[in-house]
C-alpha positions as CSV (number, residue, x, y, z in Angstrom):
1,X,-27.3,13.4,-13.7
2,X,-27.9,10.3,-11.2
3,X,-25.6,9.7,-8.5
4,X,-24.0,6.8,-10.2
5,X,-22.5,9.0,-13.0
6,X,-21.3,11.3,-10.2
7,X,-19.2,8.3,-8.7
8,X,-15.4,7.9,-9.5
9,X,-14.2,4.3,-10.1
10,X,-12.7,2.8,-7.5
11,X,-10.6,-0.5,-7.2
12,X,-10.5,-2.1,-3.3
13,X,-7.2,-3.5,-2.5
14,X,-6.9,-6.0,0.8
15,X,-4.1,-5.0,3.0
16,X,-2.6,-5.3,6.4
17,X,-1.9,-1.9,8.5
18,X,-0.1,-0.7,11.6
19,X,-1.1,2.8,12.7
20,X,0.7,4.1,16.0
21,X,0.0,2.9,19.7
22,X,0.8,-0.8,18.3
23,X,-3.2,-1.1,16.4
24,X,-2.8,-3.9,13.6
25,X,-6.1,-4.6,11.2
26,X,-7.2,-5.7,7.6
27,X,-8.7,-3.8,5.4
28,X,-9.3,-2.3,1.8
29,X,-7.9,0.6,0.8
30,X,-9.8,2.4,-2.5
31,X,-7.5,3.0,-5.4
32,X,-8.4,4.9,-8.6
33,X,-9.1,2.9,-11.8
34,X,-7.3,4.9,-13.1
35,X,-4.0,6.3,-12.5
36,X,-3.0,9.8,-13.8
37,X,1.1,8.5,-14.6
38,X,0.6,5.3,-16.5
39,X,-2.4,2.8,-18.1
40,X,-4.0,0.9,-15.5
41,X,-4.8,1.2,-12.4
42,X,-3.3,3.4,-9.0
43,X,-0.7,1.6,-7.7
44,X,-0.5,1.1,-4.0
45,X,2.8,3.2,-3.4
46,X,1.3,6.3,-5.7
47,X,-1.9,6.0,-3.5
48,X,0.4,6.0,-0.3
49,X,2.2,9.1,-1.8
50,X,-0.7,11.1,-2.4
51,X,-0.7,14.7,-0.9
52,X,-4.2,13.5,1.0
53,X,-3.7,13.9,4.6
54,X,-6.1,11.1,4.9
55,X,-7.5,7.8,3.6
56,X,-10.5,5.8,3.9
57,X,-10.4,2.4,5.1
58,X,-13.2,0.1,4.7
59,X,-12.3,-2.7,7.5
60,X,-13.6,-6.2,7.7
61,X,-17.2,-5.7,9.4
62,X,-17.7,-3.2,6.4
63,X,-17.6,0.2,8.7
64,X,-15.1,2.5,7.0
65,X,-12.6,5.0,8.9
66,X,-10.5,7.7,8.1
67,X,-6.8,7.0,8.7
68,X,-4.1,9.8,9.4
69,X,-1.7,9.1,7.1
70,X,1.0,10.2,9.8
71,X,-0.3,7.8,12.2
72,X,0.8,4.3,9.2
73,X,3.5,2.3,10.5
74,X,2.9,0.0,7.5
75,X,0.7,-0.9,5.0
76,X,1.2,-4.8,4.4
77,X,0.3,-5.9,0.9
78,X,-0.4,-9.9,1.2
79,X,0.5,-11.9,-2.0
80,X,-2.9,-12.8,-2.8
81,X,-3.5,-8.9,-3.1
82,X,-0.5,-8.3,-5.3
83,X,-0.8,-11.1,-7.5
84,X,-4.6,-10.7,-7.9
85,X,-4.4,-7.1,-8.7
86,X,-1.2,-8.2,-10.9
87,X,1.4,-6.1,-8.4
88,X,3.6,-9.1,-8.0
89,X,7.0,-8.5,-8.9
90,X,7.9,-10.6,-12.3
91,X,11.3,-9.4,-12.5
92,X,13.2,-12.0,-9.4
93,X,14.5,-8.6,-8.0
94,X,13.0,-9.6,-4.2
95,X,15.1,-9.7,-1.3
96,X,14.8,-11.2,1.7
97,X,14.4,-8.9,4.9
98,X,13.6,-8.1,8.5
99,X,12.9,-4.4,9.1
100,X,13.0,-3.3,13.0
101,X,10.9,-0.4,13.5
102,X,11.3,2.6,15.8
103,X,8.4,1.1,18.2
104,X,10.2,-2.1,18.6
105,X,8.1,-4.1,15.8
106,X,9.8,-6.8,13.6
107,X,8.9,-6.9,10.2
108,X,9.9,-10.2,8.4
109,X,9.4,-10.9,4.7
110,X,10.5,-9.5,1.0
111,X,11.6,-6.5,-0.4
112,X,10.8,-6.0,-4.1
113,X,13.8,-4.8,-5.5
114,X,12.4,-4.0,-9.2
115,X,12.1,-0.2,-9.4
116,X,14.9,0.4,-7.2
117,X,17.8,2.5,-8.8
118,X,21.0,0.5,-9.6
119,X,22.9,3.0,-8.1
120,X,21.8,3.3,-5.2
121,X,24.5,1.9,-2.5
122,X,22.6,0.7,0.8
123,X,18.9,-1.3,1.1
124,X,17.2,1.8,2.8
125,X,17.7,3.8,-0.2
126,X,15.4,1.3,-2.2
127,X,12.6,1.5,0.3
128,X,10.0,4.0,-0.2
């Protein structure tokens, strides 16, 4: 067997991070071709929500690290990422908002409202 049959696919998605300590970079993040729930590929939240303790990271001068999943204050999915990987939201359900983070960080841009439950009475409950 050679080592290329050994390899699992893999899609790179582009993203903006913030681990803790204030440390902001881009970078791709390796999704499975394949997701185990539904056709297509991983999506970025069922990648997020993995059990792994850690990710790779491949950042922009090709090096790759392994990020603490603890240590994310946010994973920033640009819309060139989500509409080239077809994770732009069709539906209209996007919200405007500004999130203010326990380290003093302002967040400004959109929620995508689509999956959230009808039900649910406040914002927060919709975010993952």
């Amino acid at each position: 067997m050679s080592a290329s049959e050994l390899k699992i696919p893999k899609e790179t998605l582009p993203v903006r991070m913030r681990v803790r300590g204030g440390v902001e970079w881009d970078g791709d993040l390796f999704l499975d071709a394949c997701s185990p729930f539904h056709a297509g590929p991983q999506g970025l939240v069922e990648f997020l929500n993995q059990p792994a303790r850690f990710f790779p990271v491949r950042m922009p001068g090709g090096e790759v690290r392994l990020v603490a999943k603890r240590e994310v204050v946010f994973v920033c999915l640009p819309t060139e990422s989500a509409e080239r990987f077809g994770l732009a939201s069709a539906s209209g359900s996007r919200a405007p908002a500004r999130l203010e983070l326990v380290d003093g960080v302002t967040i400004t841009g959109e929620v995508d409202l689509a999956d959230a439950d009808v039900g649910l009475p406040r914002a927060i409950d919709a975010l993952n």
